[in-house]
C-alpha positions in Angstrom: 0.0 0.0 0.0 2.7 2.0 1.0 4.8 1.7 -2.4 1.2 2.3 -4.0 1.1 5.3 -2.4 4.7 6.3 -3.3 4.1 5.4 -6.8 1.3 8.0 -7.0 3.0 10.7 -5.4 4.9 10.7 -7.9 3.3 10.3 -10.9 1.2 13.3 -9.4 4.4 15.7 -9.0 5.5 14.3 -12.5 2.1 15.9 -13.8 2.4 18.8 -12.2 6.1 19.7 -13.4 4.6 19.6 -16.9 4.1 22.5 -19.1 1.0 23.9 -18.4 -1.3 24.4 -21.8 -2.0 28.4 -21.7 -2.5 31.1 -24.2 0.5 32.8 -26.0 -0.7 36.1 -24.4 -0.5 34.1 -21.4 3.1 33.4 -22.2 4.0 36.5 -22.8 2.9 37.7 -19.8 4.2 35.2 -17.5 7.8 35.9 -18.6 7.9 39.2 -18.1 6.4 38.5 -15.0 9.5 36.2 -14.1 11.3 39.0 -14.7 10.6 40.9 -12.8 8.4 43.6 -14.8 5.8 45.5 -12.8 5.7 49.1 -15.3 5.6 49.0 -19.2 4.9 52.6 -20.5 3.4 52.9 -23.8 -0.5 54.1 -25.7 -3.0 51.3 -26.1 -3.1 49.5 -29.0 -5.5 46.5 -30.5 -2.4 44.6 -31.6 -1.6 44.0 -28.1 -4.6 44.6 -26.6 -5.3 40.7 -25.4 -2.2 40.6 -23.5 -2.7 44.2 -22.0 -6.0 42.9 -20.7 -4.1 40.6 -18.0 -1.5 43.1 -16.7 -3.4 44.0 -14.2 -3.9 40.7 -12.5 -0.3 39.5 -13.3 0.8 42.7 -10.9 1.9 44.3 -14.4 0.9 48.5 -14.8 0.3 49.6 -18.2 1.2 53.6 -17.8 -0.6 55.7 -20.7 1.7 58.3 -21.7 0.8 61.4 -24.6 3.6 60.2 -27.1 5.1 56.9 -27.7 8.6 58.7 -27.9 7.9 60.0 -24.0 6.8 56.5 -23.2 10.7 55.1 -24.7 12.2 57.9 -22.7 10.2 57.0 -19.3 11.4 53.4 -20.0 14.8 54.7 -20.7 14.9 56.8 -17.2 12.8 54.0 -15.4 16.2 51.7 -15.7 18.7 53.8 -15.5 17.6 55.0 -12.0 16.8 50.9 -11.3 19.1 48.7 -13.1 16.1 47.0 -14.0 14.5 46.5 -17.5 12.1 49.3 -18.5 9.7 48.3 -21.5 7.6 50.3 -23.7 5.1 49.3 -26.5 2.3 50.4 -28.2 0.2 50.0 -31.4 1.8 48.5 -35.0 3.0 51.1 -37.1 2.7 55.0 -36.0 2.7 54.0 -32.0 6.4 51.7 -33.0 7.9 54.1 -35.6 7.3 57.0 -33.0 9.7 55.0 -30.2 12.6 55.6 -32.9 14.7 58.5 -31.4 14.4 57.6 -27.9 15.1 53.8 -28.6 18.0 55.3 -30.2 18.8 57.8 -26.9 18.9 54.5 -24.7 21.6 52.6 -26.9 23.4 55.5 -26.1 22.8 55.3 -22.6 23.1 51.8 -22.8 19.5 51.1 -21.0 18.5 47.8 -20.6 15.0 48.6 -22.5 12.6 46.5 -23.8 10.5 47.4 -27.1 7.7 45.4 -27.9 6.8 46.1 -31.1 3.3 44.0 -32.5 3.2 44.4 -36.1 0.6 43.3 -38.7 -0.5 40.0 -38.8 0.7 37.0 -40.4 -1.7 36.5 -42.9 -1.9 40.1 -44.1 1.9 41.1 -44.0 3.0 42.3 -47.4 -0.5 43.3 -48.8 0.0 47.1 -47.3 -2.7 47.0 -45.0 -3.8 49.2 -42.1 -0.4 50.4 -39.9 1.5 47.9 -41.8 5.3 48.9 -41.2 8.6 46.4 -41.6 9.1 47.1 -38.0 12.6 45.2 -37.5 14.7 47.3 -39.8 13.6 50.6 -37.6 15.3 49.8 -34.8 18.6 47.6 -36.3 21.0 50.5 -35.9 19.7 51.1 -32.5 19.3 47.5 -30.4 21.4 45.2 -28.9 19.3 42.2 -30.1 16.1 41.8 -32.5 14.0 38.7 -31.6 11.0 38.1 -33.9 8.3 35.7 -33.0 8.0 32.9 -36.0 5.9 31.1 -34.3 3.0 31.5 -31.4 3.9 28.3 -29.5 7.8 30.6 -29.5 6.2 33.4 -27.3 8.3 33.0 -24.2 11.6 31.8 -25.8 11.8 35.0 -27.9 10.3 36.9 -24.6 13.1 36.0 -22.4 16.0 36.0 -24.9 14.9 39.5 -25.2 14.8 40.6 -21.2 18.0 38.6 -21.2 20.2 39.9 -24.2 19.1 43.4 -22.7 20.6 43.1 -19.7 23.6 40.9 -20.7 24.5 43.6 -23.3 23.1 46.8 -21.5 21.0 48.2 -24.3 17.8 48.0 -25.9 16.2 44.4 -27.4 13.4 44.7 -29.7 10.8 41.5 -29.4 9.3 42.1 -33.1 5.6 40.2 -32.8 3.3 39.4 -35.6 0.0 40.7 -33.5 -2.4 37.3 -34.2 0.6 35.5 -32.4 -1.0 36.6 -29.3 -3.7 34.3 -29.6 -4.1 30.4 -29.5 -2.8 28.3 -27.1 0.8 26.6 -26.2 2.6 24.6 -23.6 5.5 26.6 -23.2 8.6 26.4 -20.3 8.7 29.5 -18.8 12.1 30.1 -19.0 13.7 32.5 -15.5 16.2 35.3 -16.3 19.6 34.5 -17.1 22.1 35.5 -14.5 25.7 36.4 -16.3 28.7 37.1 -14.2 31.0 39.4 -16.0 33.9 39.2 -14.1 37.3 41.4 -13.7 38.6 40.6 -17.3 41.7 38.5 -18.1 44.3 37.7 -15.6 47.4 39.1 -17.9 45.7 42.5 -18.7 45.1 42.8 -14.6 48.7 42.2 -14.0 50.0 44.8 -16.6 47.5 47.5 -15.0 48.3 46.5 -11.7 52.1 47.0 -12.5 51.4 50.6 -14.4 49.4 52.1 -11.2 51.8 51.0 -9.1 54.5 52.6 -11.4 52.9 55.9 -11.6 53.7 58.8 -9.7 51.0 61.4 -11.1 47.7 58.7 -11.7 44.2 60.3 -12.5 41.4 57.9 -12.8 38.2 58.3 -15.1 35.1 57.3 -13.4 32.4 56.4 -16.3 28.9 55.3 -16.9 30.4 51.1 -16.1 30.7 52.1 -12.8 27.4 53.4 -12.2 26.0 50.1 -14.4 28.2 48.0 -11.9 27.1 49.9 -8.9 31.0 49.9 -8.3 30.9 53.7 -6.8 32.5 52.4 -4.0 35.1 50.2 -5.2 35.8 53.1 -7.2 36.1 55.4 -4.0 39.0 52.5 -2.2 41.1 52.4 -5.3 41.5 56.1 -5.6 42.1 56.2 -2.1 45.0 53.4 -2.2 46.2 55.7 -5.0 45.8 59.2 -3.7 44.3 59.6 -7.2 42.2 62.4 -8.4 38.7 61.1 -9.9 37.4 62.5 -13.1 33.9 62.1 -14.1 33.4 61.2 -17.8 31.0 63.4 -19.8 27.3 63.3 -18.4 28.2 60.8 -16.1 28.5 63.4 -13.2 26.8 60.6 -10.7 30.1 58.3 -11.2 31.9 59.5 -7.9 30.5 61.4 -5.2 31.4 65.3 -5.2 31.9 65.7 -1.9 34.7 63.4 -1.6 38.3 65.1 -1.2 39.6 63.4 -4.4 36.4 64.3 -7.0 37.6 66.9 -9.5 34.2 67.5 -11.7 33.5 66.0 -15.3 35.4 65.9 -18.5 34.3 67.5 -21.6 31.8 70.0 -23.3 31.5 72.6 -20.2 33.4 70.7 -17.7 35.8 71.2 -14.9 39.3 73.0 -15.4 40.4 71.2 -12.1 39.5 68.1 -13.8 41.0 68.7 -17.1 44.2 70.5 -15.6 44.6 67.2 -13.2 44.5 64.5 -15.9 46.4 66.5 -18.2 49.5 66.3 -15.7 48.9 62.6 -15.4 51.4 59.4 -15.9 48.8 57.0 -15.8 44.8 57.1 -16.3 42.6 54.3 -15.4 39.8 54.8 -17.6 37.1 52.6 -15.6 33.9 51.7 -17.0 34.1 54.3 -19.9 34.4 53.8 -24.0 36.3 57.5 -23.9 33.9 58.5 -26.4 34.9 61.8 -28.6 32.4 64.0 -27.4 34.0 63.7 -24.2 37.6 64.0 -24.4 37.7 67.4 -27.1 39.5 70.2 -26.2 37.2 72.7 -23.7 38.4 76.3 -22.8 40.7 76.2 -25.2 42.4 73.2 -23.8 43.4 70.4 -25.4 44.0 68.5 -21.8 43.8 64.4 -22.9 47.3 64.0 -21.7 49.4 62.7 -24.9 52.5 61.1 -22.9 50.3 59.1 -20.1 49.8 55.4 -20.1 46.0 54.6 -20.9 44.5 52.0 -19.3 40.9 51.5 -20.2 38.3 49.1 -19.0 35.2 48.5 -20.2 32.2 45.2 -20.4 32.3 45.6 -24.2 35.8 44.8 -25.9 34.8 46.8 -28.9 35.0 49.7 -27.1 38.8 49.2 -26.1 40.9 51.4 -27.9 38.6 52.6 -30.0 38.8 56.4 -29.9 41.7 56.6 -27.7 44.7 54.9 -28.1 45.6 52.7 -25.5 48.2 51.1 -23.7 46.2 48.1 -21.1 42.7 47.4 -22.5 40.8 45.0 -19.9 37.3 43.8 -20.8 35.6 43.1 -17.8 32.7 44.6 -15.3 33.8 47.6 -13.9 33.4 47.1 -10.4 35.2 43.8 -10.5 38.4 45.5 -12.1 38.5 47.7 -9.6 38.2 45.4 -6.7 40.8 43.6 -8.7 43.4 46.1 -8.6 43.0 47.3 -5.4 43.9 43.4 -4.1 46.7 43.5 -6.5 48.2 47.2 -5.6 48.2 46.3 -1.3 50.5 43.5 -2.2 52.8 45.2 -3.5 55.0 49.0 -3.6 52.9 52.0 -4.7 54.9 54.8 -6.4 52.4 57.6 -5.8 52.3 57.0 -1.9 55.3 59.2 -1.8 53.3 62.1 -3.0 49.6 61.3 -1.5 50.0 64.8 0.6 50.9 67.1 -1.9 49.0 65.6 -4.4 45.9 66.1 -2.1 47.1 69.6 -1.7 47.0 70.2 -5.4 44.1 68.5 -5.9 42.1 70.9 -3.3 43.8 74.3 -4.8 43.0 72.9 -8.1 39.5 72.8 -7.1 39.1 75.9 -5.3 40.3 78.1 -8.0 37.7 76.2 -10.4 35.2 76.9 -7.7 36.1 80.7 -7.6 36.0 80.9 -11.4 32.3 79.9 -11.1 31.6 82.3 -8.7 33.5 85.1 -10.6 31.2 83.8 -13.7 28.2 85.6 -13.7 27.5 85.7 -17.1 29.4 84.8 -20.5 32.0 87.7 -22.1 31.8 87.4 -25.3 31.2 90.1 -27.7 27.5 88.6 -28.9 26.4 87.9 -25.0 27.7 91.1 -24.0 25.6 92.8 -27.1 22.6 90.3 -26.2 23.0 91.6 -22.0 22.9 95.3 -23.2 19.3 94.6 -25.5 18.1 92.8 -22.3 18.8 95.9 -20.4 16.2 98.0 -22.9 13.4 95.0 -23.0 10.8 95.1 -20.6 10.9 92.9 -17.7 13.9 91.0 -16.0 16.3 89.0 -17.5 18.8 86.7 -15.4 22.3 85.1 -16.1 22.3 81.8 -17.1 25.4 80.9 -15.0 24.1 82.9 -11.9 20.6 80.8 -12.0 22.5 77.3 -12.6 24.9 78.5 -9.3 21.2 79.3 -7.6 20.0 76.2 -8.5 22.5 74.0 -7.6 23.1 75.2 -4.0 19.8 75.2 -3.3 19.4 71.1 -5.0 18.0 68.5 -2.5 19.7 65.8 -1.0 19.2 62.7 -3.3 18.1 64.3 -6.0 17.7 62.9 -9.4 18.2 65.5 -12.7 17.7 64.9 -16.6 18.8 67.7 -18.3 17.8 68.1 -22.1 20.0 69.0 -25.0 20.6 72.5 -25.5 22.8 75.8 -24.7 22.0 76.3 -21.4 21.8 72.3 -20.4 24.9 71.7 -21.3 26.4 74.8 -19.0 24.7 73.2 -16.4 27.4 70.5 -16.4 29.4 73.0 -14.6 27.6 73.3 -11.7 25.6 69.4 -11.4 27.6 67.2 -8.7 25.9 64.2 -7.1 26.3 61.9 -4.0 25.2 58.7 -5.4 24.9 56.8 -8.6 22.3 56.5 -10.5 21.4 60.4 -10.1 22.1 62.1 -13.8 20.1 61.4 -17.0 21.7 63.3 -19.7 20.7 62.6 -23.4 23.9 61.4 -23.8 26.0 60.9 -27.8 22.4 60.9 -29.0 21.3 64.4 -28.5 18.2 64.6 -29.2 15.7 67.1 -27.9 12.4 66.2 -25.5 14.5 64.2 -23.6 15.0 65.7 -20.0 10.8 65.5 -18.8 9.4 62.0 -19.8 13.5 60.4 -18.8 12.5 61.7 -15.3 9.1 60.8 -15.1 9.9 57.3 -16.1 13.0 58.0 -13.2 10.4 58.9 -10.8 8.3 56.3 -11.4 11.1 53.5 -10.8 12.4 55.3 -7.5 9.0 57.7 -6.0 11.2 58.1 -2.8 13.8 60.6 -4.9 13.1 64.2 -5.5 13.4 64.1 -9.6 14.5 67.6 -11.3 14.5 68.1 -15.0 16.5 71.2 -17.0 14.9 72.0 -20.3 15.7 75.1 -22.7 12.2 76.8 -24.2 12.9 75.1 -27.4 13.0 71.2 -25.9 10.6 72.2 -23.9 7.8 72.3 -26.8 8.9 68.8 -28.1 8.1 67.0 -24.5 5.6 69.7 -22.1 3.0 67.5 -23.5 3.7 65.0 -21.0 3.3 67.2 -17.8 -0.1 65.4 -18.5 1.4 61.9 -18.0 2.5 63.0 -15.1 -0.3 64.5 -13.5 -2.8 61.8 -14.9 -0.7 59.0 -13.2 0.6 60.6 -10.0 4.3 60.4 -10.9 5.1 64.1 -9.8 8.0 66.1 -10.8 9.5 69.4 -11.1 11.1 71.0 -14.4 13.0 73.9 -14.6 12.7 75.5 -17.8 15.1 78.3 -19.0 12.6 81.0 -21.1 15.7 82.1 -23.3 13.5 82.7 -26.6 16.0 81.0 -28.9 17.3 77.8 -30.2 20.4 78.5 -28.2 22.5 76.0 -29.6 22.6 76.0 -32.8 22.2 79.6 -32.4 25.7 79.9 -31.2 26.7 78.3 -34.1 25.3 81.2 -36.5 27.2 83.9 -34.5 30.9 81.8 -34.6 30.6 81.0 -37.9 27.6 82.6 -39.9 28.1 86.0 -39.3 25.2 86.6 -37.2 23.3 85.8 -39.6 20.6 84.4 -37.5 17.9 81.9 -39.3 14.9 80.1 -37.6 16.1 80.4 -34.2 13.8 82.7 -32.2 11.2 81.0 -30.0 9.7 84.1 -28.8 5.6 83.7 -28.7 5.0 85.3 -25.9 3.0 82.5 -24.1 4.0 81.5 -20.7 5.2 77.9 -20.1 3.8 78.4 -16.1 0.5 79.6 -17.6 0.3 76.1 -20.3 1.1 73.6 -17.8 -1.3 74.8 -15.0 -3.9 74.3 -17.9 -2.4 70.9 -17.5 -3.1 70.6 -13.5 0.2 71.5 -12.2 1.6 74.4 -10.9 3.3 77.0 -12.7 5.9 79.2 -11.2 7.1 82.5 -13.2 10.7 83.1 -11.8 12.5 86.8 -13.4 14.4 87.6 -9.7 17.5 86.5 -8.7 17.2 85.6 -5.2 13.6 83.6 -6.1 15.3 81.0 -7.8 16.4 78.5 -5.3 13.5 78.9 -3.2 11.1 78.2 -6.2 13.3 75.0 -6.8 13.2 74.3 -2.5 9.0 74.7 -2.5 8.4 73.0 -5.5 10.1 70.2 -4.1 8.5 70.0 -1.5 5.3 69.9 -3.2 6.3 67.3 -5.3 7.4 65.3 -2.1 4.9 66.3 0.9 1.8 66.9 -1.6 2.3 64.7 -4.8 2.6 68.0 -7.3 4.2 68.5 -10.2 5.6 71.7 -11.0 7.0 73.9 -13.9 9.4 76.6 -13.0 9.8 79.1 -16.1 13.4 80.7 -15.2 13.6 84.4 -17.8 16.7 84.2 -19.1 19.2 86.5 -21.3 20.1 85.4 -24.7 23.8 85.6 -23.6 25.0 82.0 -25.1 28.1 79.3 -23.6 30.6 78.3 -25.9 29.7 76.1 -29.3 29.4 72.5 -28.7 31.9 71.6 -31.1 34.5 74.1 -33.0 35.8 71.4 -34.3 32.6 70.2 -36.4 31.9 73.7 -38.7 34.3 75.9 -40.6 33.6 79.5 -42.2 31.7 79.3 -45.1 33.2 79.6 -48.5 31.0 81.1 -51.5 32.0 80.7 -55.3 28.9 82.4 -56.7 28.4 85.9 -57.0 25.1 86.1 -55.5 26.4 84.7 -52.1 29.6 86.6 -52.4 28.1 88.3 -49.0 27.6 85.1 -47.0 30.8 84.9 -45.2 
C-alpha cells in the first residue's frame, strides 16, 4: 500500500512539473512577470490589446503616456535610475515608428530597455494594409538584439531571450511580434532570467594595469557610466584612495563619484571642470574605468586640449569593442567595472605603490585645483563674449527682468535637494549646467547622452520617478525642448508620478544659435522661439503648478518649494526661469568651418 502510495505521489508531482497548456498572451505575460516587470509605458493599441488585458492581474501596470517617444524615454529613465528592464510598447505602425529617437537615446545610454513592437498579422503582411510597417529594420542601428516571433507556441523563448540579451549587453532588445501571435494556445517552459557574471577581465591584462598604477607617480582615474552600471561607486572610492588619485567624471556621467569626496575633481568634456582637465592633463597614468572615452568627451574645452598625450592609458570597459577605439591605448581590460576595480586594489596592497610618496601634496593640489575652479564659477556671472555682452545690453532696454544663465545654474544648484535625481535636455543652457551638477550617489544624472536629441530631460524623469518615488526628480529644459516633450506634464499628473522641471525661457534655439554667430556671421535663421506664451500659464492648464521666476534671489527657493510639493503633496511643478540670450561656448568648434562662396550672388555670406 505504502509503495502504492509512493508510486502516486509521484506520478502526481511528474504531472504537475509539466508544461501547463496556456495562451501565448499568457506566455508573454508570465515571462515578463518572471522578470521581474511591474511598469511597461506605452499608448494602447489592438495589436496588443489581449495581452494588455491581464496586466493588471499579473501585478503588471500599463502607464498611458501622450507620445510613444515619452513613453521610450520614461522606459529609458525607469532603468537607468533601477538597473532593471524598462519596456515600452504600443500599437503596430505609427505608436512603434514613433519610439525611434528615444530607442536610439537609450543605446546610447546603454539602457536595458525592452521594445515590444506587435506588427501586422501574419496573414496580411506584405498586402499594405492598415499600420502595416517592416518594424525590424527601424530599430537595427539602434538595439542590442532583435528577436522576432515565428511562431505562437515561440512566445516565451523569444520573450526572455529579449529581457536577457538586454541586460547581458546593457541596451535595448526589440521583441518584433506578428500581433495574431497573441492568440491560440501553447505549452511553453517559462524560462527565468539568465544570470551572467562578468567578471574582472583576463588575468594578464590585470597584472599589466596592476604593474602601471603601481608605477605611476601622477595617476588620474576616469570614473564612467560602467561604474554606475556596476554599482561599483565604492570600489571606485578605495582604489582612488590606495592611489591618492584624483577622480574624473566622464561626460554626463556626473553621478560616477561622489562630489563631496576630497579626491572628485568634476567631469570631462563640453562645459566641464578645469580642475579636472588640468589634473589629468599632468597625469602618468589614467585608469579609464567603465568608460568607452567617447569623442564628445575628451575634445579640447576652454581652449584646452588637456587628454594627456604622454600618459599610459589603461581603459576598461564590459564591451571589448570599445577598447581602444577612440583613444589609443596602452592596457585594455574587458571586464565589469566594479570587478576591475576590486581587482586592482587586491593586487596594488600586495605590493610598492609609487604615488604613496606624493599622496600629501597631491591632495594639496588636488584641493587648490578645485578651489580656484570653484572661484572661477563664482566670478562667472554671465558669458564675455562680444555677442552675449551685445545680447546683455538689448536685455537691459526689453521690458521685464532678464537673469544670467550661470548665476541661476549657481542658484540652482546650491539650493538642489539631497538625493536628488536631474535629466537635463539638449541644448545651450543644459549643457552649462554640467558646470555646476555634482551628485552623492549613482544612478542620479540622465543626460541625453551621444544621441542628443531634444524632448529628452521630462518624460526620462518621469519614467525615473516612477522606478524610485522616494527621490526628489529635477528636470532642466531650454524653451525650445521644452515644446517637443511639455506634453507629457499630463502623463504626469494623470498617473501621480510628480516632478518638477525647470525651464530656461531664453526665446531661442540656443545651440545652434551659437553656431550662426561663430561661424555665420550673425546671420541668424529660424532660431527665435519668442511667442510670448507663458510655459507656467500652459502647464497649469495641465493641472500642475506654474511658477514664473525673473528675480535672482527667487530662484532656489522656487526650486526648495516645488520640491517639497512634489514630495509632501504629490505635485508637479513647472518653473519658467527668464533668461538672457547671452550664449556658452559652441558644442563643437571642431565640427563647422567659415563658409566659403564661389557664386556671385552669395559673395556676402561669409
Amino acid at each position: 500500500m505504502t509503495e502504492l502510495a509512493d508510486r502516486t505521489d509521484k506520478a502526481a508531482l511528474s504531472e504537475a512539473a509539466k508544461p501547463q497548456k496556456i495562451t501565448s498572451s499568457e506566455a508573454f505575460v508570465e515571462t515578463m512577470v518572471a522578470n521581474g516587470v511591474t511598469d511597461v509605458f506605452g499608448i494602447m493599441g489592438s495589436a496588443f490589446m489581449d495581452a494588455m488585458d491581464i496586466f493588471a492581474p499579473a501585478g503588471i501596470d500599463f502607464i498611458p503616456v501622450v507620445h510613444e517617444q515619452g513613453a521610450a524615454h520614461m522606459a529609458d529613465g525607469y532603468a537607468r535610475a533601477s538597473g532593471r528592464h524598462g519596456v515600452v510598447t504600443g500599437q503596430n505602425g505609427p505608436g512603434i515608428s514613433n519610439c525611434v529617437t528615444a530607442i536610439a537615446a537609450a543605446y546610447w545610454a546603454h539602457s536595458p530597455v525592452v521594445i515590444v513592437t506587435p506588427e501586422a498579422g501574419t496573414n496580411s503582411i506584405g498586402l499594405g494594409g492598415f499600420q502595416e510597417a517592416n518594424q525590424l529594420p527601424m530599430f537595427q542601428e539602434f538595439t542590442k538584439y532583435q528577436g522576432h516571433v515565428s511562431n505562437a507556441s515561440r512566445m516565451s523563448e523569444f520573450t526572455a531571450r529579449c529581457f536577457d540579451r538586454a541586460k547581458s549587453e546593457m541596451g535595448p532588445a526589440q521583441l518584433n511580434i506578428p500581433r495574431d501571435y497573441f492568440y491560440g494556445e501553447c505549452s511553453p517552459e517559462i524560462p527565468q532570467p539568465q544570470k551572467i557574471d562578468r567578471g574582472a577581465g583576463g588575468a594578464e591584462s590585470l597584472e599589466e594595469a596592476a604593474a602601471l598604477l603601481a608605477s605611476a607617480k601622477n595617476p588620474v582615474i576616469v570614473s564612467g557610466g560602467g561604474v554606475v552600471m556596476a554599482d561599483g561607486v565604492d570600489e571606485c572610492i578605495a582604489l582612488a584612495q590606495r592611489l591618492g588619485s584624483p577622480v574624473v567624471n566622464s561626460y554626463q556621467h556626473n553621478d560616477s563619484f561622489p562630489a563631496s569626496h576630497p579626491l572628485w575633481a568634476g567631469p570631462l568634456g563640453y562645459q566641464g571642470s578645469k580642475a579636472g582637465m588640468t589634473l589629468i592633463n599632468q597625469a602618468d597614468v589614467v585608469l579609464a574605468l567603465g568608460t568607452r572615452l567617447g569623442p564628445f568627451g575628451t575634445l579640447p574645452q576652454y581652449e584646452f586640449d588637456y587628454w594627456p598625450t604622454n600618459a599610459k592609458i589603461i581603459q576598461v570597459d564590459a564591451d571589448q569593442k570599445m577598447l581602444g577605439l577612440v583613444k589609443k591605448i596602452d592596457v585594455g581590460i574587458c571586464g565589469d567595472a566594479k570587478a576591475v576595480a576590486e581587482e586592482l586594489l587586491a593586487r596594488l596592497n600586495d605590493r610598492d605603490v609609487a604615488s604613496d610618496a606624493t599622496k600629501e601634496q597631491r591632495a594639496e593640489l588636488i584641493r587648490a585645483e578645485k578651489e580656484a575652479w570653484e572661484a572661477e564659477l563664482d566670478s562667472w556671472t554671465h558669458e564675455r563674449d562680444e555677442f552675449s555682452l551685445d545680447t546683455i545690453d538689448e536685455a537691459e532696454k526689453e521690458e521685464g527682468n532678464w537673469l544670467h544663465p550661470r548665476q541661476v545654474l549657481r542658484e540652482l544648484e546650491k539650493a538642489m535637494p539631497a538625493d536628488v535625481m536631474v535629466s537635463t535636455d539638449i541644448g545651450n543652457i543644459n549643457s552649462v549646467a554640467h558646470s555646476y551638477l555634482r551628485f552623492e550617489r549613482p544612478r542620479s544624472f540622465f543626460a541625453p547622452m551621444s544621441f542628443g536629441n531634444c524632448g529628452y530631460a521630462l518624460p526620462t524623469m518621469i519614467g525615473a520617478k516612477r522606478a524610485a518615488p522616494e527621490r526628489p526628480a529635477i528636470a532642466y529644459a531650454g524653451d525650445g525642448a521644452w515644446a517637443m516633450s511639455m506634453v507629457e506634464i499630463l502623463t504626469a499628473v494623470r498617473h501621480d508620478i510628480p516632478v518638477t522641471a525647470v525651464v530656461f525661457r531664453n526665446r531661442q534655439w540656443g545651440a545652434e544659435k551659437k553656431n550662426q554667430v561663430e561661424f555665420y556671421g550673425r546671420r541668424f535663421i529660424a532660431g527665435e522661439l519668442d511667442n510670448g506664451e507663458s510655459f507656467a500659464a500652459m502647464a497649469e492648464s495641465m493641472g500642475a503648478e506654474g511658477v514664473v521666476v525673473d528675480q535672482l534671489d527667487e530662484v532656489g527657493p522656487a526650486l526648495q518649494k516645488a520640491v517639497e510639493a512634489q514630495m509632501n503633496e504629490g505635485k508637479t511643478t513647472v518653473i519658467e526661469i527668464m533668461c538672457t540670450k547671452e550664449l556658452g561656448d559652441p558644442f563643437r568648434r571642431d565640427a563647422l568651418r567659415k563658409p566659403v562662396r564661389t557664386l556671385d550672388k552669395y559673395k556676402d555670406f561669409v
